[in-house]
N, C-alpha and C positions, 0 to 999 in steps of 0.2 A: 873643898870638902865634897863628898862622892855622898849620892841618894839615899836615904837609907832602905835598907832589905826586910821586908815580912817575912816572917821566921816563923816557924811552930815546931813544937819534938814532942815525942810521944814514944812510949815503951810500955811492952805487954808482955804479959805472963800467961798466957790464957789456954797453952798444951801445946801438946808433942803433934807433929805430923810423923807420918810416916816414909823413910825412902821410897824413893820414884823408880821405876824401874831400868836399869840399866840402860837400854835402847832408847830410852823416853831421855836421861842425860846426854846421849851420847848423840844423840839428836839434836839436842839443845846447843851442844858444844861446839859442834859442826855449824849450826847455825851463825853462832857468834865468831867465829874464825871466816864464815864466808862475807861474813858483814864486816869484816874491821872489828870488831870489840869493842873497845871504849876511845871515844872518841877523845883529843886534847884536852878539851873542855872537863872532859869523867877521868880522865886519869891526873890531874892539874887537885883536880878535889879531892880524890882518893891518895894522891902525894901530900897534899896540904895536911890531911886526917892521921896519916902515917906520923907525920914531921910531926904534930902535936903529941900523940903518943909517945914517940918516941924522947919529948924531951921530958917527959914524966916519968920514963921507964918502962910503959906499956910497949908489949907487942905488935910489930906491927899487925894489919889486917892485909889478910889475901881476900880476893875477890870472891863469889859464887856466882854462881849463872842463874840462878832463880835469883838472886836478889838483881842482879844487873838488870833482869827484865824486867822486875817489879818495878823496880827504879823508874828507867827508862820508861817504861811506860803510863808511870803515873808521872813524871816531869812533865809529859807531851799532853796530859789528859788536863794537867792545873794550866799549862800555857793554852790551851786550848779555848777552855775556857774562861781563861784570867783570873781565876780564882783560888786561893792558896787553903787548902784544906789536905786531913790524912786521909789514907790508903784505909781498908784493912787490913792488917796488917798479915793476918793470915795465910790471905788471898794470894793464889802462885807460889808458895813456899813449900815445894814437894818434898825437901831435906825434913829429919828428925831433928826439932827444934827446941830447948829451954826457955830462949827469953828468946824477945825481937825488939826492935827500937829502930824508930823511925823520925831521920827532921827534915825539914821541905822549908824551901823558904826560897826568895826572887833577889836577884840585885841586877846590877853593869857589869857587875863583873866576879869571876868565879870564887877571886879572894875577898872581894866587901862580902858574900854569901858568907866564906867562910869566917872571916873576921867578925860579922855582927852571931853567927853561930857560933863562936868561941864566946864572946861576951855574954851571953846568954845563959844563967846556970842548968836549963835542962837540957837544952843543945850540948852543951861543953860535956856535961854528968854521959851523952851516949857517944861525943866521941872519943872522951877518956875511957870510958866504962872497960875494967879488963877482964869485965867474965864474956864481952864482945869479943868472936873469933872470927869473922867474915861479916865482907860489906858489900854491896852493892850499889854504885850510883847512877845516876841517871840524870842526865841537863839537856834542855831544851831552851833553844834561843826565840824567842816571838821577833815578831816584826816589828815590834819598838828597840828592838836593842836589851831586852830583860833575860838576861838566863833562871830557868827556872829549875832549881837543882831538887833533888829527892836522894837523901841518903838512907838506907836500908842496913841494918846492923842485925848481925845474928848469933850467939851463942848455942852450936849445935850442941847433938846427945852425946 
């Protein structure tokens, strides 16, 4: 039997941003193509999150780049400091936004992450959720062997 995974989810309502501007994207995009994108590890989650959708019927989810970063950079920030807390949520989301929902949580491996986040009903409730249209994730491995995942969920304007 595999370790079990610290988990939290959390989802907000709390406004709209505004679009970013053009060059400010297209900068950003550039960015993530010169890096590789999503790593095995972020696209392994982001397949896993689809596959559940889709056996409920939901949509699947396409990626964004402001939520990728947000991800990514807050997986690297909990592993950093070993410590599994949210974002807020707000923060880096230059898209025109409705809702957002976010679950973070650690395991051995990318699918006990997503397995003990299925089991969960506020985890499960953001990655069924189908007013959710883009996601972002983000995993970072520590030096014990712990991935530390950050799923980012957005229902834009």
């Amino acid at each position: 039997m595999s370790a079990p995974s610290s988990l939290r989810a959390t989802t907000t309502r709390r406004g709209r941003r505004r679009p970013i501007g053009v060059a400010v994207a297209a900068l950003a995009a550039v960015a993530v193509l010169a890096l590789g994108a999503c790593s095995a590890e972020e696209d392994e989650s982001i397949h896993l999150v689809n596959q559940a959708r889709a056996f409920v019927g939901a949509q699947q989810l396409p990626t964004n780049i402001d939520l990728y970063f947000k991800a990514q950079s807050w997986s690297q920030r909990m592993s950093g400091e070993q410590r599994l807390y949210h974002s807020y949520l707000p923060d880096g989301i230059g898209y025109c936004w409705k809702r957002l929902g976010e679950n973070v949580g650690y395991g051995y491996s990318i699918r006990q992450v997503h397995d003990a986040f299925m089991n969960s009903p506020g985890h499960r409730a953001n990655i069924l959720d189908r007013g959710f249209n883009r996601i972002g994730v983000g995993v970072t491995r520590d030096g014990g062997g712990r991935y530390w995942v950050a799923q980012v969920f957005m229902q834009e304007c």
